[in-house]
N, C-alpha and C positions, 0 to 999 in steps of 0.2 A: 131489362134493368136488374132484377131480381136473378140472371144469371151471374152480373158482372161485378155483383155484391159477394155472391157464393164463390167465385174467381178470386175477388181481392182479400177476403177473410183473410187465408192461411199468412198475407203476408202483413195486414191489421196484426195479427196476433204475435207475430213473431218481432215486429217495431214494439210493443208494451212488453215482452217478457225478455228483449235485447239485454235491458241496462240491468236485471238479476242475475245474469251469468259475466256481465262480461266482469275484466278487473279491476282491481282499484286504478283510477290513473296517478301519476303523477303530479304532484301538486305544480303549479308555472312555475317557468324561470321567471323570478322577478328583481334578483340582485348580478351583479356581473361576477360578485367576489363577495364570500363569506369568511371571515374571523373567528375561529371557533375559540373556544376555553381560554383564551388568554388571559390576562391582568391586566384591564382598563386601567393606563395612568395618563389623564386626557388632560393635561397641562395647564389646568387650574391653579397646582400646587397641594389637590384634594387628596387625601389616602385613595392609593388605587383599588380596582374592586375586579373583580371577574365578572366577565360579560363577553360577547357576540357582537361582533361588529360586522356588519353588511352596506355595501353600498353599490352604485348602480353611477354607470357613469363615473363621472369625475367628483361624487356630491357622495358624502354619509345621509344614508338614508336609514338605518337603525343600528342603537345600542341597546342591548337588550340583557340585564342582569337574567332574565329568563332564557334558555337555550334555545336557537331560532330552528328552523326546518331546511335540513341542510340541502332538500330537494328542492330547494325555491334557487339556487347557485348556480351559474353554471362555473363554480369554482369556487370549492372547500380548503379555507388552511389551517390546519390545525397549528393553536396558539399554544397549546396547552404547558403549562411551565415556564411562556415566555412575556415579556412585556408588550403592550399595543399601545402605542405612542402617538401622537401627531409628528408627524418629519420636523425636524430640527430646521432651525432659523437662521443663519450664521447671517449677525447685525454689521458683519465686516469681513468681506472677502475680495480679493484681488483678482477679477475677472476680466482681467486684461487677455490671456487669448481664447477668451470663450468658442472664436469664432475657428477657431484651429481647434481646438478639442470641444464641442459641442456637447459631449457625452457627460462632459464635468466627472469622471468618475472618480478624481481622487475628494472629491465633496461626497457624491451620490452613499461612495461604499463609507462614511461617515452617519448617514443617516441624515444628509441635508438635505432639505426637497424644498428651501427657500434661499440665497441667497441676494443680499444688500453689495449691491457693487459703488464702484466711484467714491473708493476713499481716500483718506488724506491727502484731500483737495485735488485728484486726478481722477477724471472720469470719462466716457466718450462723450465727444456731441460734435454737431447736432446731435439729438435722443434719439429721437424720432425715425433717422434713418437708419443709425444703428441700429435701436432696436428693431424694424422693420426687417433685417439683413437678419437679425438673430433667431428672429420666429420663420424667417424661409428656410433656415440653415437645418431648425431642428433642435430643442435642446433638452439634454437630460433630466434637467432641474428648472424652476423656477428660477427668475433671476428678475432682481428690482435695482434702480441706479437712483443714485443723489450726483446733483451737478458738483463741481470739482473747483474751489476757488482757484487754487493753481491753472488749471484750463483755463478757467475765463482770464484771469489776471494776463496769463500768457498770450491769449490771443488777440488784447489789447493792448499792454505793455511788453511783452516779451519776457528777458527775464533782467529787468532794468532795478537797480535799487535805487528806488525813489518811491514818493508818496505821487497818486495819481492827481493829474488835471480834474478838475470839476465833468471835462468834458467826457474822460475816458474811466472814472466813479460812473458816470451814467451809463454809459457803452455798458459796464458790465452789469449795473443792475440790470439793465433790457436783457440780457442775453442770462442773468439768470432767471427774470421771469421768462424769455421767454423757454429754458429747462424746465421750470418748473409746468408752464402750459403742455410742453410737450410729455411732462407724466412722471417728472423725478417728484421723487418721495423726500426732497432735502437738499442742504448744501452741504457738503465737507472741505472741511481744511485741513492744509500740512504745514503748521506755522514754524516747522522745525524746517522746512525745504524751500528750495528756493522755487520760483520767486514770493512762495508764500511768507518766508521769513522778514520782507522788505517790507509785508503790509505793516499797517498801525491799526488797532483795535479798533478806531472810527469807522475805518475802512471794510473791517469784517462787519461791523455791525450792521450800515448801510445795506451789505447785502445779504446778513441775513434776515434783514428787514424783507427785502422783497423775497426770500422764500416762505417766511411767514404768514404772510400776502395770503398764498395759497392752502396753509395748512401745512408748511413742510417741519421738517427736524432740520439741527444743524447737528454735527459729529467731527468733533477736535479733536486732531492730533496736534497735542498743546505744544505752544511753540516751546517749551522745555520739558523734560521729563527729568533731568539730573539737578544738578544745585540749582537750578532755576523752576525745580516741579511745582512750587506752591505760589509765584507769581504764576505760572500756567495757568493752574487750578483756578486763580481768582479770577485772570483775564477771560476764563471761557466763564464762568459764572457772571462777567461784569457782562458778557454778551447775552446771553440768558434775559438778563434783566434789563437790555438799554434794548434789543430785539425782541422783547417778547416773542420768545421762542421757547420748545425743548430743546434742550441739550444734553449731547452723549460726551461723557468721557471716551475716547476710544480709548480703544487697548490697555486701560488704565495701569499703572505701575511707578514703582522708584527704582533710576538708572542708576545705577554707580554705587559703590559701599557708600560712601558718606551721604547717601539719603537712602540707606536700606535703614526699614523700618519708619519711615515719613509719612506713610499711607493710613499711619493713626492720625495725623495732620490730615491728610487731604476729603479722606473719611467725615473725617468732623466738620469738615469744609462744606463739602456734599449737602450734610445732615442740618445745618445751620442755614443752606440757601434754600432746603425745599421747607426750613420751618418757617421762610418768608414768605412763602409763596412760587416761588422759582422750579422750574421744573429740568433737575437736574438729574442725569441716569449716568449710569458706566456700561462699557463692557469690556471685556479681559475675555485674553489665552492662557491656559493653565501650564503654563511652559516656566522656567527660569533665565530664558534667553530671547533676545527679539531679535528679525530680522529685516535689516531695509539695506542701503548701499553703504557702499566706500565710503560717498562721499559726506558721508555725514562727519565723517574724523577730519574734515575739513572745517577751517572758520566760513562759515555763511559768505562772509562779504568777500571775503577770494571766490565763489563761483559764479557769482556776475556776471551774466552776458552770456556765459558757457565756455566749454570746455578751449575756444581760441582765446578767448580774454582770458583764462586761467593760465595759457602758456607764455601770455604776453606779459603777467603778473611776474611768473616766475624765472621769467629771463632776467628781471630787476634785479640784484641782490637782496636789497632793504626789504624789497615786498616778499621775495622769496625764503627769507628769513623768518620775516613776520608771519607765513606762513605754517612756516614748519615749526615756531613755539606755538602757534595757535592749534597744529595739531599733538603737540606730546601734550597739553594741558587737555585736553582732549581725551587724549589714553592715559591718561593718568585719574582723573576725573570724572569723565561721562564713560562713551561705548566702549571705549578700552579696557576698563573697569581696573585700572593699576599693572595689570598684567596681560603680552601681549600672546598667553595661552589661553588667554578667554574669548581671540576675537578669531574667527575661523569663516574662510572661506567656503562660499554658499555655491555661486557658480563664476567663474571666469573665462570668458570668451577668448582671453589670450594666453591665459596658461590653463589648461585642465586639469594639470597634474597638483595644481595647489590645490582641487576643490575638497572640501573636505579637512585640508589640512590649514593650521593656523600660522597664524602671523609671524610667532614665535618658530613656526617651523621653517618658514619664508628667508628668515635672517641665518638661522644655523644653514640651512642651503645655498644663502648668499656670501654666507661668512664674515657677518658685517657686527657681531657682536649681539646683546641682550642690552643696550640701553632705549632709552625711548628716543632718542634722537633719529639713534640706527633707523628703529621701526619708523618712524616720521617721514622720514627720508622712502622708506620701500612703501608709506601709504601715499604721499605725491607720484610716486614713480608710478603704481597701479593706476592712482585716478586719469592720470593722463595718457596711461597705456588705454584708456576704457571705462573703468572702472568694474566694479565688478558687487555682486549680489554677497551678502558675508551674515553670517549670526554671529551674534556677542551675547557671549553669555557672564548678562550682568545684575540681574536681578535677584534677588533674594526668598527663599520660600516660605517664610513667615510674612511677608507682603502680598504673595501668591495666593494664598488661605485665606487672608483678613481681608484681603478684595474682596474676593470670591465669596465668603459669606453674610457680605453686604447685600441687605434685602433689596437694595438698587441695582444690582448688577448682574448684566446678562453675560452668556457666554458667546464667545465668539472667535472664529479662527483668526485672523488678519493671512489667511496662505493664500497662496498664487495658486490657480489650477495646475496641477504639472502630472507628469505621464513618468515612471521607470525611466530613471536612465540618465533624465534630466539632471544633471549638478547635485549637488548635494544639500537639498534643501530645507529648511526646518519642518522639524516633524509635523508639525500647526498641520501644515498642508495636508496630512494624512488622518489625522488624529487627535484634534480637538474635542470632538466630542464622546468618544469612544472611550478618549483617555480620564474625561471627569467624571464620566459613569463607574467606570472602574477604578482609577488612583482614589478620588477624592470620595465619589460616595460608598463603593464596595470596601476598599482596603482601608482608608485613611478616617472613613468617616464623617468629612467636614461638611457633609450635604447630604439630606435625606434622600431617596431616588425620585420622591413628589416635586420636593424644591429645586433640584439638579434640571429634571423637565422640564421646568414650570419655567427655568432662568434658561434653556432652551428654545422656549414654543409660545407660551402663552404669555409671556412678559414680553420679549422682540414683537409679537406680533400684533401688541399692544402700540408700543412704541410707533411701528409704521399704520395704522389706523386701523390695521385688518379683522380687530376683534369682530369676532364670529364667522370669520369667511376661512381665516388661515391660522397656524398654532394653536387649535381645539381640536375634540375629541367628542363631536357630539352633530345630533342629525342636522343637517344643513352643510356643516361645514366641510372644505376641499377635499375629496378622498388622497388626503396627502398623509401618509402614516409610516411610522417604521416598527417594526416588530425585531425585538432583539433579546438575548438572554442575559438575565442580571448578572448571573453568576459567571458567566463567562466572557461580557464583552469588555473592550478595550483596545489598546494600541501596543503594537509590537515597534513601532515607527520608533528610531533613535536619533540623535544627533549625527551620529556616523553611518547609521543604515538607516537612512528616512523611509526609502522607496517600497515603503509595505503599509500594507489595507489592513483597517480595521477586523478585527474579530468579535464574533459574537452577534452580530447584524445579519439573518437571511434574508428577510424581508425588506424592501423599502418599496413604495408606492408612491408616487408622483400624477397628481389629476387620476387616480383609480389603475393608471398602468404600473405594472411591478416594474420597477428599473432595478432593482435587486431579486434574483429570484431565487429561492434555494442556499442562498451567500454568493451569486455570482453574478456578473453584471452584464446585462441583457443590452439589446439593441436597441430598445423602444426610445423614444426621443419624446415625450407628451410633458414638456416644460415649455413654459410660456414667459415671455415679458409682463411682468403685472407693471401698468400702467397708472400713476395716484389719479383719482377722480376717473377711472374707468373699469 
């Protein structure tokens, strides 16, 4: 026994004097991705601060005004000079081919890591199995849906102008609860489109009754934006209050010169329903131009039915007349904005050679003259060739500004996802967010860079019920972040050269994966469908 003691000593002694010599270790990995020096501006709307941001997984797990232990990483980024943000929220975006560009990168390289789809009243459904397709597919971004009053109306009525049956009123409230059971966050309308233009406000109200039901938002694209903007305004606020609902103004704005400058009207509009209690928001593109179809320089009640009832319309003389004054009052009035050099082809599937170029350019190539008839006459001719994607640039930038510095109002693109190459689309698509950090808050000044965030992340993400889970900056919440330089980000995107990405953004993070990494944009796909109530 007493040998085997004298045996085991030498190696007794050398287990107690091990941990003197050896060396220090390394402290654990306990974050996936560390934040160093940056400018916490965590979308409160608070002055930003310097701080450390660390998170683990998909989840912020410390902010820390004290400098953290950059050996606890297995990946340091140095912030130092730049902003650390929550990912941008975009309260309206047109995610109609998500499933063809998965990657969303004309969003992502904006600094989006949330998008709201299924606006102006057009959305997928079922939910359920779209979005089911979308989370197999893979997605860059975040992406959330509101059911589509146009959808549902459509898929009951068609595109009939008339007020519904008691019976087919019911068909669609069932089918928008059952969007709403399936995980839409709201209803949207386009009362400016058909067949959403045929409803009557009893109509919307009904169903936004049943998304209320569940906790949803409704979001109007007001059946007028031009001399018609402040009945708009009233009839989404009379829904407000007969629906006991939120309501968003979308894309809020005054069409046409003769209601540039209205939005001190509609403003006060706003401000007078939520001093009743109503709960009324906006969101807005910081552009001077909007973009939707052709056919909107069409009267509503000529597209009935669709595009064969349009051509059976205009074989009539009378109707085909009554047609074409309903369009020069049109261009003269709303999207045309008086002049047919403001209304410019977006994309056209039968001619390419117009995209880009305007209306005004259309007629000197056709050699039909500069009066509004001429053009009247080449906008029937396009509708029924197809129709075609177009901006009109009809808005005013003293309306742009006083939107936008309305404590109600979030920002938001309304763009289509689109890839290089595509048509010539509005810059929205590339550069909504990039463009108000930099025009409105760095150059122009019309937004602090707290409050510019803050109508980003934490206001949108308010609006869709996600307070604390998404558009914050603090431990719990999605490691959804974008890190960008003040002094240098913004949009290069023009009306003539749209097809360029954001500057100043290296960083963007999506559930903890960089989908921007360095300023370029990676492969990772960790975007999910948020689901409401799951």
């Amino acid at each position: 026994m007493r040998q085997r003691m004298r045996e085991m000593l030498p190696v007794v002694l050398w287990l107690l004097a091990a941990p003197l010599f050896a060396q220090p270790s390394a402290a654990p990995t306990t974050w996936s991705v560390l934040v160093r020096g940056g400018t916490v501006v965590d979308g409160t709307g608070a002055p930003g601060y310097r701080a450390d941001v660390a998170f683990q997984g998909d989840r912020i797990v410390a902010v820390s005004r004290t400098p953290l232990d950059p050996r606890r990483a297995a990946r340091v980024i140095d912030a130092t000079g730049l902003i650390v943000a929550p990912g941008f929220i975009d309260l309206h975006a047109h995610l109609e081919p998500l499933l063809q560009k998965p990657g969303a990168t004309s969003a992502v390289t904006q600094g989006v890591t949330l998008a709201l789809g299924g606006p102006d009243g057009s959305g997928p459904f079922p939910l359920a199995a779209y979005a089911d397709s979308a989370d197999r597919v893979g997605l860059g971004i975040n992406v959330a849906y509101l059911v589509g009053h146009n959808t549902v109306r459509t898929r009951v009525m068609g595109t009939e102008n008339r007020a519904p049956t008691a019976d087919e009123l019911a068909r669609m409230v069932t089918l928008v609860r059952q969007g709403m059971a399936e995980g839409a966050y709201g209803m949207s309308t386009g009362l400016r489109y058909v067949p959403g233009y045929y409803s009557t406000t009893s109509e919307v109200v009904a169903l936004s009754r049943a998304a209320a039901e569940s906790g949803g938002i409704y979001t109007s694209h007001l059946r007028e934006e031009g001399l018609g903007l402040l009945e708009g305004v009233a009839e989404a606020i009379t829904i407000a209050r007969d629906a006991r609902i939120p309501v968003v103004l979308t894309h809020h704005k005054a069409v046409g010169q003769p209601m540039w400058g209205k939005s001190v009207v509609t403003l006060a509009m706003v401000d007078s329903a939520r001093a009743r209690g109503l709960d009324v928001m906006i969101d807005q593109y910081p552009y001077t131009a909007s973009q939707t179809s052709l056919a909107v320089l069409l009267p509503p009640w000529a597209l009935a039915g669709g595009r064969a009832a349009l051509r059976t319309r205009v074989a009539d003389p009378a109707l085909r007349d009554s047609i074409l004054r309903g369009i020069v009052a049109l261009l003269q009035t709303d999207r045309g904005g008086g002049d047919t050099r403001r209304v410019q082809f977006g994309e056209v599937s039968w001619d390419r050679s117009l995209e880009g170029r305007t209306l005004w350019d259309w007629a000197e190539q056709r050699g039909v003259g500069h009066t509004m008839e001429a053009a009247a006459a080449l906008v029937l001719e396009g509708e029924l060739q197809g129709g075609a994607s177009m901006v009109y640039h009809i808005i005013d930038e003293g309306d742009v500004r006083r939107i936008m510095v309305h404590p109600q109002t979030m920002i938001a693109s309304d763009g289509r996802l689109t890839d290089p190459g595509e048509g010539v689309p509005h810059p929205r698509a590339y550069g909504t967010f990039p463009r108000v950090l930099g025009e409105y808050v760095r150059t122009q000044r019309v937004l602090t860079l707290e409050t510019a965030v803050h109508k980003m992340t934490g206001m949108p993400a308010a609006r869709l019920g996600l307070t604390g889970r998404r558009g914050c900056l603090a431990v719990g919440c999605a490691a959804d972040l974008v890190v960008f330089d003040a002094a240098t980000v913004g949009s290069p995107a023009t009306f003539t050269q749209p097809h360029q990405y954001a500057t100043g953004i290296p960083y963007v993070f999506v559930n903890g994966v960089a989908t921007v990494d360095g300023g370029r944009v990676t492969a990772a796909r960790p975007g999910r469908v948020l689901r409401r109530g799951r």
